[in-house]
C-alpha positions as CSV (number, residue, x, y, z in Angstrom):
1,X,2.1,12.2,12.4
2,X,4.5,14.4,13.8
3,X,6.9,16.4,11.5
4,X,9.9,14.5,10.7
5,X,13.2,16.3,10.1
6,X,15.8,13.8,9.3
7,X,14.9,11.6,6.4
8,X,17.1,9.6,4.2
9,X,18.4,11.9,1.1
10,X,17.5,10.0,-1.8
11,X,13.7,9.5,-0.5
12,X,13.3,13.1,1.0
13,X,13.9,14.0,-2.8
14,X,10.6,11.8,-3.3
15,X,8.7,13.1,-0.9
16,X,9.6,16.6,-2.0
17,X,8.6,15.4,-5.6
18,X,5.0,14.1,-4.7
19,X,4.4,17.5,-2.7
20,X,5.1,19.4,-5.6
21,X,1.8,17.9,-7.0
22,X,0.2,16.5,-3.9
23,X,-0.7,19.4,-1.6
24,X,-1.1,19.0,1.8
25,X,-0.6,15.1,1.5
26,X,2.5,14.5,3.3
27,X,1.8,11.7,5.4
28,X,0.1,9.7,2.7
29,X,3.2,10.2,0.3
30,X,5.5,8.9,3.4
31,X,3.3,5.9,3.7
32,X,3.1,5.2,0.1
33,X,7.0,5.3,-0.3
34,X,7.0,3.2,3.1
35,X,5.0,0.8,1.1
36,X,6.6,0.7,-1.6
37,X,10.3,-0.1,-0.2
38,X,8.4,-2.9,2.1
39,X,7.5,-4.4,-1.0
40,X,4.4,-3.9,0.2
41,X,0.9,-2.9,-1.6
42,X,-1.8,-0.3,-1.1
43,X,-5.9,0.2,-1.0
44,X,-6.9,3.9,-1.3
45,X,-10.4,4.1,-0.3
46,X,-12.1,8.1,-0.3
47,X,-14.5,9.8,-2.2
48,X,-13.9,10.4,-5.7
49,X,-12.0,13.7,-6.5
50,X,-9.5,13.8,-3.8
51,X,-6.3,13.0,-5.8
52,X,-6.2,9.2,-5.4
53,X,-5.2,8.1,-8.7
54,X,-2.2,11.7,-9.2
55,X,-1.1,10.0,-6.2
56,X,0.2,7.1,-7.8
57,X,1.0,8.4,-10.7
58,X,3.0,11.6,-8.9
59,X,4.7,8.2,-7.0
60,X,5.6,6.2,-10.0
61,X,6.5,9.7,-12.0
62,X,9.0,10.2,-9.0
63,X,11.0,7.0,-8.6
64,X,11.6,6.1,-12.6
65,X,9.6,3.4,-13.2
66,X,7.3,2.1,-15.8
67,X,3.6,2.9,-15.0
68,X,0.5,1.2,-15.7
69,X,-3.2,1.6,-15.1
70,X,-5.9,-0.4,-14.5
71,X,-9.7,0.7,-14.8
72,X,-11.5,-1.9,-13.7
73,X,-15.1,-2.3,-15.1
74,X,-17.4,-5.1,-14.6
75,X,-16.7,-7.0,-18.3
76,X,-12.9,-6.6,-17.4
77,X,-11.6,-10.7,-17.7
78,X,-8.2,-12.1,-16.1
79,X,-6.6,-12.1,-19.1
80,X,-6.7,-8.5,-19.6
81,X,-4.8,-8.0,-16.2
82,X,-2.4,-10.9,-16.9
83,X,-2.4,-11.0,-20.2
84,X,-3.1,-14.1,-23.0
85,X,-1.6,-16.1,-25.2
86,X,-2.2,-15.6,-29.3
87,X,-1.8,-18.2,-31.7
88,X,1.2,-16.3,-34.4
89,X,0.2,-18.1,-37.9
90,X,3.6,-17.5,-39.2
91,X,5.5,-19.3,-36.5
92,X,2.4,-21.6,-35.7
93,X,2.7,-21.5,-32.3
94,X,1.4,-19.6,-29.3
95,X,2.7,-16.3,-28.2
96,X,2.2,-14.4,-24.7
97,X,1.7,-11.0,-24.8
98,X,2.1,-9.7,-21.4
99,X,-0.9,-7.4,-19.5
100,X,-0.9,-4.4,-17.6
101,X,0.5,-6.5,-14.6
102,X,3.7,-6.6,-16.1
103,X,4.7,-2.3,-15.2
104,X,6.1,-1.5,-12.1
105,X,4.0,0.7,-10.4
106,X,0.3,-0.4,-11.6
107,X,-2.9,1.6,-10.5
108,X,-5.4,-1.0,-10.1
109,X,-8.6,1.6,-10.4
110,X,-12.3,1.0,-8.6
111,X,-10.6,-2.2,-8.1
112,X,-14.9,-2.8,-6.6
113,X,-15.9,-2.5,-9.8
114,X,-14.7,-5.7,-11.3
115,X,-15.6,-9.3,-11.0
116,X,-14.0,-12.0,-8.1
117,X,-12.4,-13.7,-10.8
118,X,-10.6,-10.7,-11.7
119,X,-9.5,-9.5,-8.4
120,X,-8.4,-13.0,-7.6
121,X,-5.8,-12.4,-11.1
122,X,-4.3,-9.0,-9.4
123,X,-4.0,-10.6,-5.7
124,X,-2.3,-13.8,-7.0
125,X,0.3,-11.3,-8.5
126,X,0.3,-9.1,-4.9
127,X,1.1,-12.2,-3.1
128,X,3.5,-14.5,-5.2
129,X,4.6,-11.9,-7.7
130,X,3.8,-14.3,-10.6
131,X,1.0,-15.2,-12.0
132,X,0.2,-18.2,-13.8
133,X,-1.2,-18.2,-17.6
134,X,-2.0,-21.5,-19.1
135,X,-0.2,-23.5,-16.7
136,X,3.5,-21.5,-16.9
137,X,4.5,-19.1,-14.0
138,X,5.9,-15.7,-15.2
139,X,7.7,-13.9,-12.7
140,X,6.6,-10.6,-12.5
141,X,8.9,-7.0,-12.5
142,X,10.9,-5.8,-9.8
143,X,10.1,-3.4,-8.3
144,X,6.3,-4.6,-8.3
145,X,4.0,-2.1,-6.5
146,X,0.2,-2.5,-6.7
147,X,-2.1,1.3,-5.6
148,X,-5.7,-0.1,-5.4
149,X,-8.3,2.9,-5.5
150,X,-11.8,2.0,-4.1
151,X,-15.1,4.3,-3.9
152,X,-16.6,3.7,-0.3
153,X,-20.0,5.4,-1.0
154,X,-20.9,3.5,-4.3
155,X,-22.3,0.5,-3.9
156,X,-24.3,-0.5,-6.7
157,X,-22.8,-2.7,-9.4
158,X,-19.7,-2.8,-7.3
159,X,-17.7,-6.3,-5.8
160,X,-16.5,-5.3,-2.9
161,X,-12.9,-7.2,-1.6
162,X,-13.7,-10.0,1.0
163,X,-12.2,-9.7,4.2
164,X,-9.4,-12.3,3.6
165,X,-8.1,-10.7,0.3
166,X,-7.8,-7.4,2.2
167,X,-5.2,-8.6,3.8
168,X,-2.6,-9.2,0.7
169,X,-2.8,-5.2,1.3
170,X,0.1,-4.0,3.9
171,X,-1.8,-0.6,4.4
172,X,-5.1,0.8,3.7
173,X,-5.3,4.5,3.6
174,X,-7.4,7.6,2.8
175,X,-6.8,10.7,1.6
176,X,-9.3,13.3,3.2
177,X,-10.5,16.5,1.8
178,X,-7.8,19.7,1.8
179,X,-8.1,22.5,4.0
180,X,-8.9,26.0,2.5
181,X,-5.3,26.6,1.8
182,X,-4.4,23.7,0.8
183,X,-6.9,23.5,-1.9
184,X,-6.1,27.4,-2.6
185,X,-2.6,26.0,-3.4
186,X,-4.1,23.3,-5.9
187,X,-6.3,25.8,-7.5
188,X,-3.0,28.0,-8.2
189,X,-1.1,25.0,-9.6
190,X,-3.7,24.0,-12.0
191,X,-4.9,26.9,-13.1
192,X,-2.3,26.8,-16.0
193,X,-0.9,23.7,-16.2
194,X,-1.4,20.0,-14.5
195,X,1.6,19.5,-12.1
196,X,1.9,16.0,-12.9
197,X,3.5,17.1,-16.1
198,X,6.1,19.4,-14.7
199,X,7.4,16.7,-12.4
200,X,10.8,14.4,-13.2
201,X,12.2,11.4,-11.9
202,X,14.3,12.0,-9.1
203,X,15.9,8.5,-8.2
204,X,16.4,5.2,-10.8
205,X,14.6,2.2,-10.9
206,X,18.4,0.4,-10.0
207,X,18.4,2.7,-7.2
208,X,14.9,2.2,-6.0
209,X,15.4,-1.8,-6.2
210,X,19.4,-1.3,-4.2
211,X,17.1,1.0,-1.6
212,X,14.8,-2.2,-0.6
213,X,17.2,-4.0,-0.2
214,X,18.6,-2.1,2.3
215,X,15.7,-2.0,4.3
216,X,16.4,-5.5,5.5
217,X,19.4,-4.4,7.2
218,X,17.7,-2.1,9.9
219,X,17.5,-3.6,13.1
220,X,14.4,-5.4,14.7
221,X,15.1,-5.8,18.6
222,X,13.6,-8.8,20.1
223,X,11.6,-6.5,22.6
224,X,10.0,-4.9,19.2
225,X,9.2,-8.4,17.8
226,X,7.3,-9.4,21.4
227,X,5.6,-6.0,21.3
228,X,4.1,-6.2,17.2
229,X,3.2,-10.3,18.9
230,X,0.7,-8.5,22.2
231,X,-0.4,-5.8,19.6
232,X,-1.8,-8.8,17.3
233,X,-2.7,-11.3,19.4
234,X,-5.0,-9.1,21.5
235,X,-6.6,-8.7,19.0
236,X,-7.5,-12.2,18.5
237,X,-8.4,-12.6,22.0
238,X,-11.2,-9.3,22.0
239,X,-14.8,-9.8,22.7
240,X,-15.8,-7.9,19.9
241,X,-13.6,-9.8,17.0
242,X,-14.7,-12.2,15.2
243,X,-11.1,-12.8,13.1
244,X,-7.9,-11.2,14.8
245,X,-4.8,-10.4,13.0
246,X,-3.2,-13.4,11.4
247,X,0.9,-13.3,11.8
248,X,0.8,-11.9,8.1
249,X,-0.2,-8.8,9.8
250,X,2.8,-9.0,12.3
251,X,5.5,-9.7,9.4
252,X,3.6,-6.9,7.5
253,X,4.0,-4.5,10.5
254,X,7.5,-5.7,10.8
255,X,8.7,-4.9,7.5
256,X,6.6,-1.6,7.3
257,X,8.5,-0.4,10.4
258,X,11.3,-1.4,9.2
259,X,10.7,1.0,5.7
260,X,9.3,3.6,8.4
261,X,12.6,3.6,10.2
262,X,14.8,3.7,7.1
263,X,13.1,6.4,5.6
264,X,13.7,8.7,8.6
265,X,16.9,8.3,8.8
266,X,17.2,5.4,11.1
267,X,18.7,1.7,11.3
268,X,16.8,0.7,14.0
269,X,12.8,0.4,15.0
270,X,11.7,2.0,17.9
271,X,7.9,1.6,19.5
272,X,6.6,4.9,18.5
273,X,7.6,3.2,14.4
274,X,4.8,0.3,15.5
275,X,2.1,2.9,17.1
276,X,2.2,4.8,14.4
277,X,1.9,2.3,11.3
278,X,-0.6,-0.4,13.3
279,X,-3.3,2.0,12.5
280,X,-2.7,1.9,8.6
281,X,-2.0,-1.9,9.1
282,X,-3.8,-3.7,11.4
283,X,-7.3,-2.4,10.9
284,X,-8.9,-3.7,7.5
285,X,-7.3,-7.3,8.5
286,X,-9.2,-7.4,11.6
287,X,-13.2,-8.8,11.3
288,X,-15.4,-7.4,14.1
289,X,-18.3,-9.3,15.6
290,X,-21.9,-8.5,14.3
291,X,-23.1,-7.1,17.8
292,X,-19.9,-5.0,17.9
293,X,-21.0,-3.2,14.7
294,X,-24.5,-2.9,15.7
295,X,-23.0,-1.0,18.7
296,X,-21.3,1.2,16.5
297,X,-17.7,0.2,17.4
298,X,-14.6,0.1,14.6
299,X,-11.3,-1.6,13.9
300,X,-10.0,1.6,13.8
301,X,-10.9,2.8,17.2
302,X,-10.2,-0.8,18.5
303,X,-6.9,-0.8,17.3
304,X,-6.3,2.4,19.0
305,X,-7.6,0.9,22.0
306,X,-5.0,-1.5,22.1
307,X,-1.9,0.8,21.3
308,X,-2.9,2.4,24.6
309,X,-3.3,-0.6,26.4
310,X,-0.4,-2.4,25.6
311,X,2.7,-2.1,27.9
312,X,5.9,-0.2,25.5
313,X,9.1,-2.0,25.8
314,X,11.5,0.8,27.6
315,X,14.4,-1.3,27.2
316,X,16.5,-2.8,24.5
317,X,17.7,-6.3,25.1
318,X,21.3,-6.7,25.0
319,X,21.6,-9.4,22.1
320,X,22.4,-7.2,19.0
């Protein structure tokens, strides 16, 4: 991504926040925060080590809002995600005390490692935001912002996410090891003291919830909207997938460019907003053939394929 000079005040004071602890990880905190005021969700996949979970909690930490985490093992149930209801003798009735799902910003950690019936509890709430405990929908927090972290070499005794429940994420990202410097830098900061705890809140949770709001107001051009549409349906039309992008993924690139476009300062998208964010969107929605793995090919290239390939409007219409 290319350096971007003019953000939006309130969230360059984020951004500046997360760096303070997250070295080197600029474009991941931008996309995070893009997330975030898309009411979108997150899956971190990398190797263990490479800050995944300070990331969230550096996020959260940053924008004022209750945090909670999630470590999921494989004897985790739905009710401790959602939380359950426990008979009170003294009243003689049922009381709901409310699970981890309830926060804000929730880490949902090796999310692999737990049971289908347990993921299925944390996408209901992704998707609806409620859940539904014996038979009553609770509405859950606003803002409601779900970091999955997932370990992509460690396979045994893990579940991994089917293909459709990928999609409830709006980006999937990874973090990548630091340069020498960079992890210099980290070595510095922690050598006394973690940097997560020297951090403060540097926007409200009110002013967090007024901020997505005004993400709906930037502008979406009707020659953006027919060029997320050819990004999308090409690839439902390619030899080598076997499942395309659904229009989820084109409302989900949509709304991310929208954030995208907010956060740097503008009130309109502009092309270079979708070719930048299909590559954190479109992939892990897209299913490729069995003879297009065998031949080594990716979403990720594919999708890169199609950017190029795909004619960039050059012209606004004239119906704003």
């Amino acid at each position: 991504m290319s350096e971007i000079e003019e953000l939006h005040p309130k969230l360059k004071l984020v951004i500046e926040n997360i760096g303070n602890v997250m070295i080197g990880k600029r474009d991941v905190s931008i996309l995070s925060l893009v997330a975030l005021l898309a009411n979108g969700h997150v899956l971190l996949e990398d190797v263990p080590g490479v800050g995944k979970t300070m990331m969230v909690r550096a996020l959260a930490k940053s924008v004022g809002v209750e945090f909670k985490r999630i470590q999921f093992t494989p004897d985790l149930l739905p009710s401790d995600v959602t939380g359950v209801s426990i008979y009170n003798p003294k009243d003689q009735k049922f009381e709901f005390r409310e699970g981890p799902l309830f926060g804000n910003v929730i880490l949902a950690d090796e999310i692999n490692r737990t049971s289908p019936k347990t993921q299925s509890a944390l996408l209901e709430g992704m998707e609806e935001g409620s859940i539904t405990v014996d038979g009553i929908t609770r509405i859950l927090a606003k803002p409601f912002f779900v970091m999955a972290t997932q370990n992509p070499i460690d396979y045994e005794g893990t579940y991994p996410l089917p293909e459709a429940q990928l999609d409830r994420f709006l980006f999937k990202l990874r973090m990548g090891y630091p340069t020498k410097s960079e992890e210099y830098e980290v070595l510095t900061l922690a050598e006394k003291e973690r940097p997560i705890h020297k951090i403060d809140s540097v926007i409200t949770k009110e002013e967090l919830i007024k901020l997505q709001s005004e993400i709906q107001k930037v502008y979406v051009d009707e020659t953006i909207k027919h060029y997320i549409i050819d990004l999308t349906s090409k690839t439902r039309k390619h030899p080598s997938v076997y499942l395309g992008a659904s229009p989820r993924a084109s409302i989900a690139l949509m709304k991310a460019a929208q954030a995208y476009a907010f956060i740097t300062g503008r009130d309109y998208i502009i092309p270079d907003d979708i070719q930048y964010l299909a590559q954190y969107t479109l992939p892990h929605r897209i299913i490729l053939r069995s003879e297009a793995k065998f031949e080594g090919k990716s979403a990720d290239e594919l999708v890169n394929d199609l950017i190029v390939s795909t004619n960039v409007p050059v012209q606004r219409s004239l119906s704003r």
